[in-house]
N, C-alpha and C positions, 0 to 999 in steps of 0.2 A: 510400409507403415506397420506398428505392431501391431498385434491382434490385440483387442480388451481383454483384460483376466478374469477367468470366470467368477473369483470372487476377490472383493479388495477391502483395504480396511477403512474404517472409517474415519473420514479426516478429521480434522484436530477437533472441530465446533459439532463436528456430529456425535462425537462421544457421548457429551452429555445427557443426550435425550433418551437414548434409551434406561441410562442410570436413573431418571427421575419419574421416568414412567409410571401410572396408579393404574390400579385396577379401572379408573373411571376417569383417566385425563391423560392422554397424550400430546404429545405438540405437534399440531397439527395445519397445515394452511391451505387453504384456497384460491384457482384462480379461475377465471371463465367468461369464455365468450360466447355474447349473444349473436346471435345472427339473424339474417331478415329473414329468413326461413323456416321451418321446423325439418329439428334432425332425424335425420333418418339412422336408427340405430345400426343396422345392419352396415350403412356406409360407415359409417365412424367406427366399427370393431377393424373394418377392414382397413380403415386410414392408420389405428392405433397398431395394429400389425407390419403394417410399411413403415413406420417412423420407428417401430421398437428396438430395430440394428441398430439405428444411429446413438441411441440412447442408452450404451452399455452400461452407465451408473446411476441413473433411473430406475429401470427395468428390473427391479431386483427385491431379493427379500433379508430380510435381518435376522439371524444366526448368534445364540451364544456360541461360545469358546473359552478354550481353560484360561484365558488371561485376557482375553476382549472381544467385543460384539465383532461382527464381520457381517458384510452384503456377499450377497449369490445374486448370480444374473439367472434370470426365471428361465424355465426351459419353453415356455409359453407366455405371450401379451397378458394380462387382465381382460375378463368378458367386460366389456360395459355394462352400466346398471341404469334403472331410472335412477334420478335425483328425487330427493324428499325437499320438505321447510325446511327440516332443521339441519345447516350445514353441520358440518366437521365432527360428526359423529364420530365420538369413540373408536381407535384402532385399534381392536384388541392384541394380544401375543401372536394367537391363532393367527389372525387376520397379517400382521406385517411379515410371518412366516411365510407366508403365500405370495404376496405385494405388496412394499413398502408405498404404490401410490392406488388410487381410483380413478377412471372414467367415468363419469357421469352423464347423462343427457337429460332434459327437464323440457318441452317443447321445444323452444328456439335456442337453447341455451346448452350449450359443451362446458362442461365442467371437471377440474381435474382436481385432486386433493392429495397431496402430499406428506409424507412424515418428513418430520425435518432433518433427519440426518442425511436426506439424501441429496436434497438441493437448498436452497434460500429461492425468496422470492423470485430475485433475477434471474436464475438459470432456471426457476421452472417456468417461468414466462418464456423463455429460449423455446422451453415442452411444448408451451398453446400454443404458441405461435404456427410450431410447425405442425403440431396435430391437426391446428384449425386448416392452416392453407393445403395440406395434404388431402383431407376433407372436402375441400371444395371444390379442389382440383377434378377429386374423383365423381362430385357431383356434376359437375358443371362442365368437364372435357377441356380442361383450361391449365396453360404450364401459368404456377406463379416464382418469378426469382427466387433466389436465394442469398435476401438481403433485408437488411430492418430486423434481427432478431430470428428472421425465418432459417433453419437448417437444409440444406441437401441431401433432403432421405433416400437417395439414391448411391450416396456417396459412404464410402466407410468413415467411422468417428473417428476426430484425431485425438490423440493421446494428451495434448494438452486440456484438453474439453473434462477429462477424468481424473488432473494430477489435484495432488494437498496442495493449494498452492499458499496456505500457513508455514509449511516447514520451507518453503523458497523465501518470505520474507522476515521472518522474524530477528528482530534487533538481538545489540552483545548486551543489551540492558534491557531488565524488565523492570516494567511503572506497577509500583504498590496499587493494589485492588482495594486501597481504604478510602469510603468515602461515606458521609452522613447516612442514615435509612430513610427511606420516604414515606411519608404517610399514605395510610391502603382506607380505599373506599370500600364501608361496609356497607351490611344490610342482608335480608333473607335469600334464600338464593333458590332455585329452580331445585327441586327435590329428584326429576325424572331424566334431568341431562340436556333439556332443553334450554339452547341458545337463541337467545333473543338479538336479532339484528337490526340495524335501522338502515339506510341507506340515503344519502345527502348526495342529492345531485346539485352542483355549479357552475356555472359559466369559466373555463379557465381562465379565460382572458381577465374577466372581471376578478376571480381570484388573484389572480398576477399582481395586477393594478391595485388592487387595494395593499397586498403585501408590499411592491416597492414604494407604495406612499409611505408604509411604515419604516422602509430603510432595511427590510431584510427578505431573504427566501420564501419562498412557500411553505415549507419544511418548517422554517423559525416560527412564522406569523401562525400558523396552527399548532404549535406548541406552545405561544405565549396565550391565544386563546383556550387552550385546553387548561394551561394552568392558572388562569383565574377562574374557570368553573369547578376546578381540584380546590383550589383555597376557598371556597365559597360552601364548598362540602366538608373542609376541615375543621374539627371540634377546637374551639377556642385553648384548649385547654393543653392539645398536642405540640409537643415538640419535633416533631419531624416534619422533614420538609417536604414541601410540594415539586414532584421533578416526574419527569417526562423522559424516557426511553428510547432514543432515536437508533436504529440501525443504520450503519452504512456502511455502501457498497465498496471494496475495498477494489474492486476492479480498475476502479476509475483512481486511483493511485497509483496500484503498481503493473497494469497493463497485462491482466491476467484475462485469460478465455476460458478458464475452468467453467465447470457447470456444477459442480459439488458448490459444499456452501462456501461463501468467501465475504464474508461480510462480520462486523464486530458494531456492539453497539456503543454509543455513547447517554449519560445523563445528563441532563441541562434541569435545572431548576431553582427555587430560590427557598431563604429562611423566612416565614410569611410570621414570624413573633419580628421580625427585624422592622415591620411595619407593611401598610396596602402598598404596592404597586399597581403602575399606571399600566395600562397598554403597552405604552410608549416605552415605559423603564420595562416592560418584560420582554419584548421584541430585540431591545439592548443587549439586555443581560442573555435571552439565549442567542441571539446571533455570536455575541461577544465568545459565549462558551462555546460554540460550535464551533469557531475558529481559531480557537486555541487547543482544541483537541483533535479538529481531524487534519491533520498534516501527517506525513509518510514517514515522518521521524516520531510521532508521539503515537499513530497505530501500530508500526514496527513494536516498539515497546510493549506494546498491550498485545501485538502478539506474542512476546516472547514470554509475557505473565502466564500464557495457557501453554504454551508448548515445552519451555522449559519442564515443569514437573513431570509431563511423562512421558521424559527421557532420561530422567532419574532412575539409577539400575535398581531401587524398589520400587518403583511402580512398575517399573518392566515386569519384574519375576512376581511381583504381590498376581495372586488369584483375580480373579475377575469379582467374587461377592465383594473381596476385600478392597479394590477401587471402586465397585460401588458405591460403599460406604465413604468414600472418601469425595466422593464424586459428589453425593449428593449431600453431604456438608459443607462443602464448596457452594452449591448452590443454594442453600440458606443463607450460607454468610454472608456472600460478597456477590451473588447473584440477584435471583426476583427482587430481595428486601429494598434496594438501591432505587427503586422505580414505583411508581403508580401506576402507571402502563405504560403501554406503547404507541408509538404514533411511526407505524412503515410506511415510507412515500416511496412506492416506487416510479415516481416521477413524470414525465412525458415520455410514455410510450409512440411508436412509429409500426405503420404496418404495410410490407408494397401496395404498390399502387392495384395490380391486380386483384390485393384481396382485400383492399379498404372498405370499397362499397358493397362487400357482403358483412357485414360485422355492423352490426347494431352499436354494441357498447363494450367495453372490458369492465371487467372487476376482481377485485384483490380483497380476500379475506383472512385474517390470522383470527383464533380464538383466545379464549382466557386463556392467560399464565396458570401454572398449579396454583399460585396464593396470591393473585390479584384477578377481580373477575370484571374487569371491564379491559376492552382493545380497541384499538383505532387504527385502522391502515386505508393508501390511499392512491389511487390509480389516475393517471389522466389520458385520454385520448380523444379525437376526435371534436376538440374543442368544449369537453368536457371533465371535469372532476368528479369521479366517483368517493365518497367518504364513506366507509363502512365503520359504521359502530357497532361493537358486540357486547353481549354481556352474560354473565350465567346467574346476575341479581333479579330479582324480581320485577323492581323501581326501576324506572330511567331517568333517574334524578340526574348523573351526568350529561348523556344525551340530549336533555332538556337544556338545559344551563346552559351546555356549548354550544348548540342549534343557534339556541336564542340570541346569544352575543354575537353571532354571524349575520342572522338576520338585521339587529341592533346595526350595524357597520356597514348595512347597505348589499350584502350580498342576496339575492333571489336564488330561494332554496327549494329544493322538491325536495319528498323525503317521501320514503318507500319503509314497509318491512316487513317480516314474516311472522306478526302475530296471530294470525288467523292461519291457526294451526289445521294442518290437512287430516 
């Protein structure tokens, strides 16, 4: 089997993040398990030590170059740190030179935080997963398999675990990137960088059950709720539409085991001057759109809309400032503007048997967009749903709204968050 290369380039979706990068917003996400225990820091540097071989495109730090960014595989793990309130703090230059991810511990809770160009959700859940059972192992004197997501940190990483696998599917035809703007929720916003979170806990089953009443996913049914409390915040008077950001996992298309990102997303939403929508009619309309965009013939396409350009012999030979610039006009045009947020469901997760009943809860965080500042993404395990609401506004006028019409439909809701700042 080969050896991982000490440094590789960034796949096709990782490009963008470092071109859009601000002194004071990165793209950044969250994942973390709680456990019935409190962590021991000391065992968790040594678990993150044992798992960091397997993890050759993780492990790494981000590099200019005279024509593109590039990852180095660290010559040492990240120390663990404690965890704060406030997630997803700022990763500065400095900081992703050093390690493109964090370790965190917080009492019962391991926390890991990610840049984006180096996984998506689902492969850094591949990370928890095994960080955590590596972890317990060494706490507890206990083998756990090597199944449900969990890795063999005994084992060398395979080579498909690290490819593009964007340049393995992309279509002979690329799908025009033209589509309406979305209306953006305003309002004051946090001055010192603080993220305000909420946390929604629900019964999944009873989540389920209420969505197939409605005739669609989990995924649709919380999108159609989220965008009536979008149009409930929209000025009479806008013409842009109210739409919603779905990512999906492209894994479960084209049978890819990458751990790099591999995921693209889709918009679903409506024109709310066209008149109110029911429930009913928005659950339609985004099931309707969701089914008509994600098939392996029309993500093919949308892959070939990124990949094509740069394999263009100017982009090749243009400078690195000079695809910047290009980069991140891309990303005003036909990027953020398309969306009011996001809604990431990383769906039913599974955890072996051995390390079930030490895990409390999961949870999955994304942050503000650069130019929209509320997110919503969404974990399930253990016959529970985690819904993290974030925000860098002041108001939780969305959060409220959407809570509320949950509640309204019969859902029993907990909700948590970190306003009481440490």
């Amino acid at each position: 089997m080969p050896e991982p290369k000490k440094w590789m380039r960034l796949d096709n979706a990782a490009k963008i993040f470092p071109a859009v990068k601000r002194r004071d917003w990165s793209n950044v996400f969250r994942l973390s398990a709680t456990l019935t225990q409190p962590i021991d820091p000391l065992l968790l540097q040594e678990a993150v030590r044992l798992v960091a071989p397997r993890f050759p495109s993780m492990l790494v730090s981000l590099h200019r170059g005279l024509f593109w960014y590039y990852l180095e595989q660290v010559p040492e793990p990240p120390r663990v740190r404690p965890d704060s309130s406030c997630p997803l703090v700022h990763m500065t230059s400095r900081e992703l030179e050093t390690c493109a991810l964090r370790v965190l511990y917080f009492r019962n809770r391991i926390a890991v935080e990610f840049f984006h160009s180096i996984t998506d959700g689902n492969g850094g859940l591949v990370f928890l997963k095994t960080l955590t059972a590596a972890y317990v192992s060494l706490r507890d004197g206990i083998s756990i398999p090597p199944e449900e997501g969990v890795l063999d940190w005994h084992m060398p990483p395979d080579p498909a675990e690290w490819e593009d696998s964007f340049l393995k599917v992309a279509g002979q035809v690329s799908m025009s990137r033209r589509e309406e703007n979305a209306f953006r929720i305003q309002g004051p916003r946090e001055q010192d960088g603080f993220l305000h979170l909420t946390v929604a806990t629900v019964s999944s089953e009873a989540l389920r059950t209420l969505a197939k009443a409605h005739g669609v996913t989990i995924t649709a049914f919380l999108a159609a709720v989220m965008l009536q409390a979008i149009m409930e915040l929209r000025p009479r008077r806008s013409h842009r539409w109210a739409k919603v950001t779905i990512p999906v996992d492209l894994r479960r298309l084209f049978e890819s085991r990458t751990l790099r990102n591999f995921a693209l997303t889709v918009n679903v939403g409506v024109d709310p001057r066209l008149g109110a929508y029911s429930l009913d009619e928005l659950c339609s309309v985004v099931q309707g759109q969701l089914a008509m965009q994600v098939t392996p013939q029309q993500m093919a396409a949308r892959v070939a809309a990124n990949v094509n350009p740069e394999q263009a012999l100017m982009m090749k030979v243009a400078p690195l400032p000079l695809k910047n610039l290009a980069m991140r006009l891309a990303y005003r045009t036909v990027g953020e503007c398309k969306g009011t947020l996001n809604i990431s469901n990383l769906g039913l997760t599974r955890l072996p048997r051995e390390l079930a009943p030490h895990v409390a809860c999961l949870d999955f965080i994304i942050g503000p967009q650069l130019t929209y500042f509320n997110n919503c993404s969404v974990i399930s395990w253990g016959g529970l749903t985690r819904i993290n609401l974030i925000r860098s506004l002041r108001q939780p006028e969305l959060e409220r709204r959407f809570l509320t019409k949950l509640v309204a439909l019969g859902l029993e809701v907990t909700v948590d968050s970190n306003q009481g700042r440490e």
